[in-house]
C-alpha positions, 0 to 999 in steps of 0.5 A: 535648561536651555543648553540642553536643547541647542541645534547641536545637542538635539542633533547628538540626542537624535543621532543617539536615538537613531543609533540604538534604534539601528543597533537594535534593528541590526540585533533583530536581522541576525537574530531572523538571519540566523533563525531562517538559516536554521529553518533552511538546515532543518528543512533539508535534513527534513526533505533528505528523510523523506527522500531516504525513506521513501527510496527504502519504501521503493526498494521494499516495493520492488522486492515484494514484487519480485517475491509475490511473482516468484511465488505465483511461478511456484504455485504455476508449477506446483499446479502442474504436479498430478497431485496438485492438479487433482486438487485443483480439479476437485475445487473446481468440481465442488465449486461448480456443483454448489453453484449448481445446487443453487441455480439450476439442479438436474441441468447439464449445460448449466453444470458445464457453465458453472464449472467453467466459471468456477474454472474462471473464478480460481484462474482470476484467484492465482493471478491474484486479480480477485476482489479480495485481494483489489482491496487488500492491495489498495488499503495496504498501498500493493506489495505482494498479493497472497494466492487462493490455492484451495488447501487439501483439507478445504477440498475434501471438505467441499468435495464431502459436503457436495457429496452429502448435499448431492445425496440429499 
């Protein structure tokens, strides 16, 4: 029993132990070397989607844009047709008399300062710079922005019921 405990063999049974203890820390480093290599490809594959998707979303951004200026020049020169002026005329018209019939009936300068809001209102409307639309354009992240033209059948609607509404 006591050869097994010499200054040599103690040396060989701690150079032993030192050795497994080395192998298995040397196993463990390429096992986290390997990992961390891993984690770094997927990171970056992560961050080139990203980059990609977000260069899609810029494009995206930049076409709606393009589109909802190129429908605001339509709708400029669609507003420049006799037809279409007409209209346009007639919602102003019917807008002003039902702020009139709520805020001040029988006076005409009053009549004028409603309709030149009502004028005001539908110009911020087809700039798309209306309180509706802020919002929508602020929940969906901007994009393009819809335009209030009044429709043909919505006129004539208002322009009937402020008929009616003066006549009573």
């Amino acid at each position: 029993m006591e050869s097994y405990f010499t200054p040599l063999h103690t040396f060989c049974y701690g150079l032993a132990l030192g050795g497994i203890f080395l192998a298995i820390a040397m196993f463990n480093h390429w096992k986290t070397k390997r990992e961390f290599r891993r984690y770094k490809t997927h990171l970056s594959d992560k961050m080139e989607l990203e980059a990609r998707q977000l260069q899609e979303g810029t494009k995206e951004r930049a076409k709606l844009v393009q589109e909802a200026e190129n429908l605001r020049m339509q709708i400029a020169r669609l507003n420049e047709k006799p037809d279409n002026k007409m209209q346009r005329e007639l919602e102003i018209l019917a807008r002003a008399e039902k702020h009139m019939m709520i805020n001040a009936p029988g006076f005409a300068p009053a009549w004028e300062m409603a309709k030149s809001q009502a004028l005001s209102q539908l110009e911020t409307e087809e700039r798309g710079n209306s309180f509706p639309q802020k919002i929508f354009r602020k929940l969906l992240g901007g994009g393009s922005s819809g335009q209030n033209v009044a429709l043909p059948e919505q006129a004539a609607l208002a322009a009937k019921n402020g008929e009616t509404a003066a006549a009573a």
